[in-house]
C-alpha positions in Angstrom: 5.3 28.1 7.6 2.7 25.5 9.4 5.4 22.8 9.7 7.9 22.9 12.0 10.5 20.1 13.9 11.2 18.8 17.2 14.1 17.1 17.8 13.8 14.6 20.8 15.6 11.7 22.0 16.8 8.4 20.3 15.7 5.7 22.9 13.9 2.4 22.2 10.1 2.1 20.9 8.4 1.0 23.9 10.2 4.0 25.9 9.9 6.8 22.8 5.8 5.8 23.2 5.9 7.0 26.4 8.2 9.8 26.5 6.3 11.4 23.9 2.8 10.8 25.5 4.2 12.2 28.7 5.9 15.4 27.4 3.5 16.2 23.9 1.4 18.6 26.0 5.0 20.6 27.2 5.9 20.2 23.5 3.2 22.2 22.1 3.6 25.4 24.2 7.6 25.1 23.7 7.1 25.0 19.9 5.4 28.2 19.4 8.4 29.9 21.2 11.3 28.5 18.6 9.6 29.1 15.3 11.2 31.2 13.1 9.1 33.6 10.4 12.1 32.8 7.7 12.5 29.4 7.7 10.4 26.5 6.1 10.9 24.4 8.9 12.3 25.2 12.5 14.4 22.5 14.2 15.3 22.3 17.4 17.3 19.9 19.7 16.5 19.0 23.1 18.2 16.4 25.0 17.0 14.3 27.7 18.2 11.8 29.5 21.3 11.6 27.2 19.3 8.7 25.5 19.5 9.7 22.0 17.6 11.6 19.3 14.0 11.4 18.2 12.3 13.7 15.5 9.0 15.0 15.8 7.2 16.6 13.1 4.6 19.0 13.9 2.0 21.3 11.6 0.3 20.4 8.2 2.1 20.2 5.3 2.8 22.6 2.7 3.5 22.6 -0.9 7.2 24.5 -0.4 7.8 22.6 2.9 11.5 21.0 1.8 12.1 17.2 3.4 15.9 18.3 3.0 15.5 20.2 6.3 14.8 16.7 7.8 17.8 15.0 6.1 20.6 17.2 7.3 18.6 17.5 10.8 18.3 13.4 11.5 22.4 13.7 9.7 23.4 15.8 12.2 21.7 14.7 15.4 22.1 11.0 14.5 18.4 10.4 15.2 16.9 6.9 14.1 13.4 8.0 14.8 10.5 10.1 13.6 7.4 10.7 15.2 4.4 13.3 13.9 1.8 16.0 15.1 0.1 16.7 11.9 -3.0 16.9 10.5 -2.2 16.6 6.7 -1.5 18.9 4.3 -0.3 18.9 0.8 -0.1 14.9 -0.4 3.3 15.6 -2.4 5.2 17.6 0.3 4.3 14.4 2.8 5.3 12.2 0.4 8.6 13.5 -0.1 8.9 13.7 3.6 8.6 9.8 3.8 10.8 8.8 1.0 13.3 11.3 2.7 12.8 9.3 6.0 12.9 5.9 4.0 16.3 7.4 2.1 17.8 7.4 5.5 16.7 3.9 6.7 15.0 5.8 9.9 11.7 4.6 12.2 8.4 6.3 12.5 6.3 5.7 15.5 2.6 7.0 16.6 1.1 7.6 19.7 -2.9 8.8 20.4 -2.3 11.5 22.2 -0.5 12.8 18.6 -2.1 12.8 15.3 -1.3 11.9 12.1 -4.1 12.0 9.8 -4.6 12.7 6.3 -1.8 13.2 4.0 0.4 13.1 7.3 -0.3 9.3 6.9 2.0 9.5 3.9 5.0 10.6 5.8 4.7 8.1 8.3 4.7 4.9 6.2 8.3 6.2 5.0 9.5 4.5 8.1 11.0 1.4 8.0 9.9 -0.3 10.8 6.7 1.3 11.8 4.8 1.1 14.8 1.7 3.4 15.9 -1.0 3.3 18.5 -5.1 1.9 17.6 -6.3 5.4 16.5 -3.5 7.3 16.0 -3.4 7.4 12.1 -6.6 8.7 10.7 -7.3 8.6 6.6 -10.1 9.8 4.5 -10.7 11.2 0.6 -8.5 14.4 0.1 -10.3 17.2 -1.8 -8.6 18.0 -4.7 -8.2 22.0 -4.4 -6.3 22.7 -7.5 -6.8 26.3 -10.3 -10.0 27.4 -9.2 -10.8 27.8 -13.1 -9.8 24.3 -13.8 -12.4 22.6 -16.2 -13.7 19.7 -15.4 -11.9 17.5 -17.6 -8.9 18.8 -16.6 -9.9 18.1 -12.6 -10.7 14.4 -13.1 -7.2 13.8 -15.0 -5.4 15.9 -12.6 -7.4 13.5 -9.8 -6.9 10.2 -12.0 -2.9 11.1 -11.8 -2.8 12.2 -8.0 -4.6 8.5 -7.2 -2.1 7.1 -9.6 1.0 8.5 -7.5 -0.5 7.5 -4.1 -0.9 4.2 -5.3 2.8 4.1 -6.6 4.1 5.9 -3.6 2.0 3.3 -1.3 3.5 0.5 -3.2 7.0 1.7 -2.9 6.6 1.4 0.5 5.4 -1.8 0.8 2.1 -0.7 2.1 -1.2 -2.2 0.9 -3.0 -0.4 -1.5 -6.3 -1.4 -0.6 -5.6 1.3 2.2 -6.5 4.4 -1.0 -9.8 2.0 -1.5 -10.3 2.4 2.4 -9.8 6.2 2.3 -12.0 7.0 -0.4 -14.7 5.5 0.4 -14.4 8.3 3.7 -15.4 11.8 2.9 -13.0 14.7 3.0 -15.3 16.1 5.7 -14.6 12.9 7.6 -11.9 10.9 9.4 -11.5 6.9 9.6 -8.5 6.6 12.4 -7.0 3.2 11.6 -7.7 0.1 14.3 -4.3 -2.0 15.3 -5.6 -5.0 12.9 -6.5 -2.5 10.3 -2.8 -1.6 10.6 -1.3 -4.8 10.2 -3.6 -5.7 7.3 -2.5 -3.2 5.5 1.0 -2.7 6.2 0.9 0.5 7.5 2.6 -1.0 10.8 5.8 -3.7 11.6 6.2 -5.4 14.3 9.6 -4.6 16.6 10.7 -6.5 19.2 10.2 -4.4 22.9 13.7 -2.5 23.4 15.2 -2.8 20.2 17.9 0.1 18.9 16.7 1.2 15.7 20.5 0.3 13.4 22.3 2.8 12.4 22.6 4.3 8.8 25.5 6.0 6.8 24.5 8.8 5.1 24.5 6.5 1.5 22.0 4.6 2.7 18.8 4.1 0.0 15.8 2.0 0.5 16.8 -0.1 -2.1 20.0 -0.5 -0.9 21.9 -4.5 -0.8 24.4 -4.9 1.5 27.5 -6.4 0.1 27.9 -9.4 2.3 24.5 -10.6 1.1 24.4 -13.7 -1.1 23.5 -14.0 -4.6 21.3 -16.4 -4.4 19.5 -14.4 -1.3 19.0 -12.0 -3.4 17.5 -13.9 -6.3 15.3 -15.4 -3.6 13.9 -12.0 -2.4 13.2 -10.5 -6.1 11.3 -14.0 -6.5 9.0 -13.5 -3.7 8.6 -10.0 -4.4 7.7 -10.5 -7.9 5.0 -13.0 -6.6 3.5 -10.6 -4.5 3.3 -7.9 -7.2 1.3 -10.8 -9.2 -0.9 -11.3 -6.5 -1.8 -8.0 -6.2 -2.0 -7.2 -9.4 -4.8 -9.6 -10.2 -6.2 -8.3 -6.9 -6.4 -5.1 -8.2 -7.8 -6.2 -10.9 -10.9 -7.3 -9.4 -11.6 -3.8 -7.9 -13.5 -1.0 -9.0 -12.4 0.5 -12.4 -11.2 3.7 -10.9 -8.8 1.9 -8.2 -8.3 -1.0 -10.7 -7.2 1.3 -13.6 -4.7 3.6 -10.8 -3.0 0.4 -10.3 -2.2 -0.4 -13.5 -1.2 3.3 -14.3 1.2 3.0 -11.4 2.1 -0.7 -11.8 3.7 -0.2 -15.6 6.8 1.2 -17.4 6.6 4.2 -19.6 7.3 1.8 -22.2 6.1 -1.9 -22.2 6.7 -5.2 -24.8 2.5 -5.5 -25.0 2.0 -9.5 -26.4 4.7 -8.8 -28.9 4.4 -4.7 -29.9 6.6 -2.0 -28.3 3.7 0.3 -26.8 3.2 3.0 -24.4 2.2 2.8 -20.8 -0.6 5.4 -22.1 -1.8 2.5 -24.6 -1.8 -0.1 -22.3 -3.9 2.0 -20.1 -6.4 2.2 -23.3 -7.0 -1.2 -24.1 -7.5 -1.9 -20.5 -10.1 0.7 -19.6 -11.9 -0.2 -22.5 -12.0 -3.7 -21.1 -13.0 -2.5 -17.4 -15.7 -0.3 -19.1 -17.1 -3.9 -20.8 -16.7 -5.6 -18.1 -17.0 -3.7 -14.9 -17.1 -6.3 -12.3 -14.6 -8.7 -12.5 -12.9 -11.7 -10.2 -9.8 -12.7 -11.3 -7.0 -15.0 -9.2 -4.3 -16.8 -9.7 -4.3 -20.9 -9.6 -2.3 -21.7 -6.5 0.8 -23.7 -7.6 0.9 -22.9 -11.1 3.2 -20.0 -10.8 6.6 -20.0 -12.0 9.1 -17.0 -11.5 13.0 -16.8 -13.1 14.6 -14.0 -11.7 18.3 -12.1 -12.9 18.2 -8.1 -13.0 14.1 -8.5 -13.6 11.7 -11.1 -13.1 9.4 -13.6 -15.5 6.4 -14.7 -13.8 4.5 -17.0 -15.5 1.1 -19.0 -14.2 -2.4 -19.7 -15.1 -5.4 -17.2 -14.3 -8.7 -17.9 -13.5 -11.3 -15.1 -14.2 -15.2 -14.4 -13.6 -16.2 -11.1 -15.3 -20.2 -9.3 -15.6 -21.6 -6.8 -17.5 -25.2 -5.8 -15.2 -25.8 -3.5 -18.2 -25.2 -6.0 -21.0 -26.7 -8.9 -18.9 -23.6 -11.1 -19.8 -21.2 -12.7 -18.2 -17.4 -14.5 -19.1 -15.7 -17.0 -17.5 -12.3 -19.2 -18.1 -8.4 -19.8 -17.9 -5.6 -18.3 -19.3 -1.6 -18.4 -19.3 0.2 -15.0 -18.4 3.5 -14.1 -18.5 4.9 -11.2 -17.1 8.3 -9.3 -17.4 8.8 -7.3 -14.1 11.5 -4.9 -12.2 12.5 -5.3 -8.6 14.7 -2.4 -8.9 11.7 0.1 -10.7 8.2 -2.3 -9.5 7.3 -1.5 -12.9 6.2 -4.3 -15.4 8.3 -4.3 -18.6 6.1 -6.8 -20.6 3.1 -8.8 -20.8 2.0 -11.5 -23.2 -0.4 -14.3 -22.8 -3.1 -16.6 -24.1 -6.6 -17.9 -23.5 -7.1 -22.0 -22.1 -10.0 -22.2 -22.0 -13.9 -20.3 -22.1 -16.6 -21.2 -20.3 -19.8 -21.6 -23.0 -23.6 -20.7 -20.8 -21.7 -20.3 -17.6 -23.6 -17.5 -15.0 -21.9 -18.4 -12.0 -18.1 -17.9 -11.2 -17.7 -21.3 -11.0 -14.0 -21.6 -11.5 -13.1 -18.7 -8.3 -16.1 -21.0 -6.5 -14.2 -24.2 -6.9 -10.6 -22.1 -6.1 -12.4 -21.0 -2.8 -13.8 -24.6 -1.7 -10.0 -25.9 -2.3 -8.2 -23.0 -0.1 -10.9 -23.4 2.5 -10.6 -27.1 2.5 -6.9 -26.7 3.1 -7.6 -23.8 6.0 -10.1 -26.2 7.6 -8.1 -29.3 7.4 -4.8 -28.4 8.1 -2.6 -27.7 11.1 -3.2 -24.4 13.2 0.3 -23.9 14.0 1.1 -24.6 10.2 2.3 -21.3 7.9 0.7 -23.4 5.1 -3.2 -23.7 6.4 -2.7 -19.8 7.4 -2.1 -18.9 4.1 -4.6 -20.9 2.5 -6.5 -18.7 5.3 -5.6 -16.0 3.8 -6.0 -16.9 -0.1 -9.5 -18.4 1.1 -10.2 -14.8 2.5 -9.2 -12.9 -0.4 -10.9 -14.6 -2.9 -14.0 -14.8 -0.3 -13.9 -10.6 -1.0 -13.7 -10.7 -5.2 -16.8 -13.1 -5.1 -18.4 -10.5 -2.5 -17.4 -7.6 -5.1 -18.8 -9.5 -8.0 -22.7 -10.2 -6.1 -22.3 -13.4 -4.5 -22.5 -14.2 -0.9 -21.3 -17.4 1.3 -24.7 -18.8 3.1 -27.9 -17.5 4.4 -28.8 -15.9 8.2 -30.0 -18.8 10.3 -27.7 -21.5 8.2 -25.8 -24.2 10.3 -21.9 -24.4 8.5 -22.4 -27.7 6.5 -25.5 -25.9 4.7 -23.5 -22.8 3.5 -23.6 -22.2 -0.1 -22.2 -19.4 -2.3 -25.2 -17.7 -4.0 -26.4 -14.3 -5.7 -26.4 -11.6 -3.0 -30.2 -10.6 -1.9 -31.5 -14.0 -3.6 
C-alpha cells in the first residue's frame, strides 16, 4: 500500500515544526526500510528525546487504506499529534482519516518542507487545533476517475454527490466552505498551495499559543463530545451562536454559483424536512430549489443585521428577516425585496429540520440591488466610524466585506480607477 505511518514524538508545536523540518529528509530513507508488503499501513515508533509521540502520515491515499490503523496507533503511543507527507489520494479514505483524528480529539500540524496537497488536505483539517506553514497545504479540482463505462449522466450525479460530501465533511469540521469554491476553480493538473491568511480565512488553521501541550484524550472521546461540568446555559449559548453561523452561511451560499449553492443545500438538510408546512424529502427540497437557482442564477441574499432571533433546546429556531437581489441575464429581469424565515436546525446533526417563511415586501421596477446597497453603506459606515480596537466595528468589517463579494458576484462594482474615496459609488461592472 502507498500509505504508510511514522510515529514521532509528542512535544509542543513550535518544537514539533522544527523537529520535523530537521529530520523529514532522514525520515524518507528510513520509511522505505519498515514497510511491510501485507499490511495497509506500516507504523512504526521512534522515540527521541523522550518528549512524546507525534504521527506522521506519509504516501497517497487509497481507497482500502483503514483510519483504524491510526486509532489503535495514536491509543497506544499516546500521541496528541499528526503531521502528513502526502500528496492526496482517494477523497473518502482521507476523509475518514480526519474524522478518525477529530474522533480522538488529536492536533494536525504542517510544515513546507512536507506536503499535504489534494485530498491530503482532507485529513488534516480533522485536527482540532490546526496549525501549518504559508504553502504547505496545496488544493485544486480532483478528477473524478470512477467506471471507465460510466455514462455521462451517471458521472455528473456521482460528481454532484462527491461535492455534496466535501461540503458536509468541510462543514463538520468547522472549515469554510468557500475553500471547495477555491479548489475548483484550480484544475486537476494544477496546485493552489494555501497562503497563511488564506488559512485563517478559511478555517483551515487555529491559532495555539507557542508551547502549549496538546490535552489529553480518553479513548471515548467524540468531536461532539460535552463535558459534564459544563453549564446548561453554556451550552445553550454555544448551539445559539452556532446556529447563527449556519444562517450566515447558508444565505452565503446562497449567493454562489448554482453548482456550489445547490451542494450546500444538499449537505446543509435532513433526509426529511417540515417544508412551509408539508413533510418532504431532502430530494424535494433540492427540486424546488434548483429550479429556483436555474430562474434565477445570480443571486445576493443577506441577512438584516439585528433582526435575528435564535431559541435553542435539543435544536435551534432561527428566525430573522432576508434581504435579496436576484437576475436572470437570459430573461433580462431582475427581483428584489424582504422576507421573514424561520428555520428549525440541529447542533447535534448541522442538518436543518424545517423551513417556513413569508414574503414583506417586493420591489416593483427595481434594476439595482438597492436593499444589499443600502445594507453595505450601513456596515461600512459602522467599520469606518467605529473604534479600531472594537470587536463590533471588526465585524461590521467583516459583514461590509462579505456583502462587498455577493454584489461583486451579482455584476456590480464599488468605484472607478482614478476615483478619490468620497466619490466611490457602486455601479454595473464594465459601465
Amino acid at each position: 500500500m502507498k500509505l504508510d505511518i511514522l510515529v514521532r514524538v509528542k512535544c509542543n508545536w513550535g518544537s514539533v515544526v522544527r523537529f520535523y523540518s530537521a529530520l523529514l529528509g532522514m525520515l524518507v530513507g528510513f520509511a522505505a526500510s519498515i514497510l511491510s508488503a501485507e499490511a495497509a499501513v506500516s507504523i512504526q515508533k521512534i522515540s527521541v528525546d523522550g518528549r512524546g509521540t507525534v504521527l506522521v502520515v506519509r504516501g497517497e491515499f487509497e481507497f482500502t487504506d483503514d483510519a483504524s490503523a491510526l486509532v489503535s496507533e495514536a491509543r497506544s503511543s499516546g500521541a496528541r499529534v499528526v503531521t502528513f507527507d502526502s500528496n492526496g489520494g482517494n477523497i473518502h479514505a482521507a476523509m475518514a482519516f480526519g474524522r478518525a483524528i477529530r474522533s480522538l480529539a488529536l492536533d494536525t500540524i504542517q510544515v513546507r518542507s512536507a506536503q499535504c496537497a489534494s485530498a491530503c488536505a482532507l485529513a488534516y483539517v480533522g485536527g482540532v487545533m490546526r496549525t501549518a506553514e504559508p504553502g504547505s497545504i496545496g488544493v485544486h479540482r480532483s478528477s473524478f476517475s470512477g467506471d471507465a463505462q460510466i455514462d455521462g449522466h451517471s458521472a455528473v450525479a456521482a460528481v454532484q454527490a462527491m461535492t455534496a460530501d466535501i461540503m458536509t465533511y468541510l462543514i463538520e469540521m468547522g472549515v469554510d466552505p468557500k475553500l471547495l469554491q477555491l479548489s475548483l476553480s484550480v484544475d486537476s493538473s494544477d496546485m493552489r498551495y494555501l497562503t497563511a491568511s488564506e488559512m485563517v480565512q478559511f478555517g483551515v488553521t487555529s491559532s495555539s499559543p507557542a508551547g502549549q501541550q496538546v490535552a489529553a484524550a480518553t479513548d471515548k472521546a467524540t468531536p461532539n463530545a460535552v463535558e459534564p461540568s459544563r453549564k446548561a446555559e453554556d451550552v445553550s449559548s454555544e448551539a445559539r451562536d452556532q446556529a447563527l453561523k449556519f444562517v450566515e452561511k447558508y444565505h452565503e451560499a446562497w449567493s454562489w454559483p448554482n453548482d456550489m449553492a445547490l451542494a450546500f443545500m444538499e449537505a446543509g438538510y435532513a433526509d426529511t424536512v417540515v417544508f412551509y408546512g408539508k413533510t418532504v424529502t431532502r430530494d424535494d427540497v433540492l427540486q424546488e430549489k434548483t429550479v429556483f437557482a436555474e430562474r434565477w442564477p445570480k443571486r445576493a441574499y443577506s441577512v438584516k443585521h439585528g433582526s435575528e432571533q435564535v431559541l435553542c433546546s435539543s435544536t435551534c429556531a432561527v428566525s430573522a428577516i432576508v434581504e435579496w437581489y436576484a437576475h436572470s441575464p437570459k430573461r433580462a429581469k431582475t427581483s428584489s425585496g424582504a422576507a421573514e424565515f424561520t428555520l428549525t436546525w440541529n447542533p447535534s446533526t448541522r442538518k436543518i429540520e424545517s423551513e417556513t417563511g413569508n414574503v414583506l415586501q417586493t420591489d416593483k421596477k427595481v434594476r439595482e440591488p438597492a436593499r444589499i446597497i443600502s445594507q453595505w453603506q450601513q456596515q461600512n459606515g459602522e467599520c469606518r466610524g467605529g473604534s479600531g480596537n472594537s470587536d463590533e466595528t471588526w465585524k461590521a468589517c467583516d459583514r461590509r466585506e462579505a456583502l462587498g463579494a455577493k454584489l461583486k458576484a451579482v455584476g456590480w462594482c464599488y468605484g472607478r480607477e482614478g476615483q478619490a474615496g468620497y466619490q466611490m459609488e457602486w455601479h454595473i461592472c464594465g459601465m
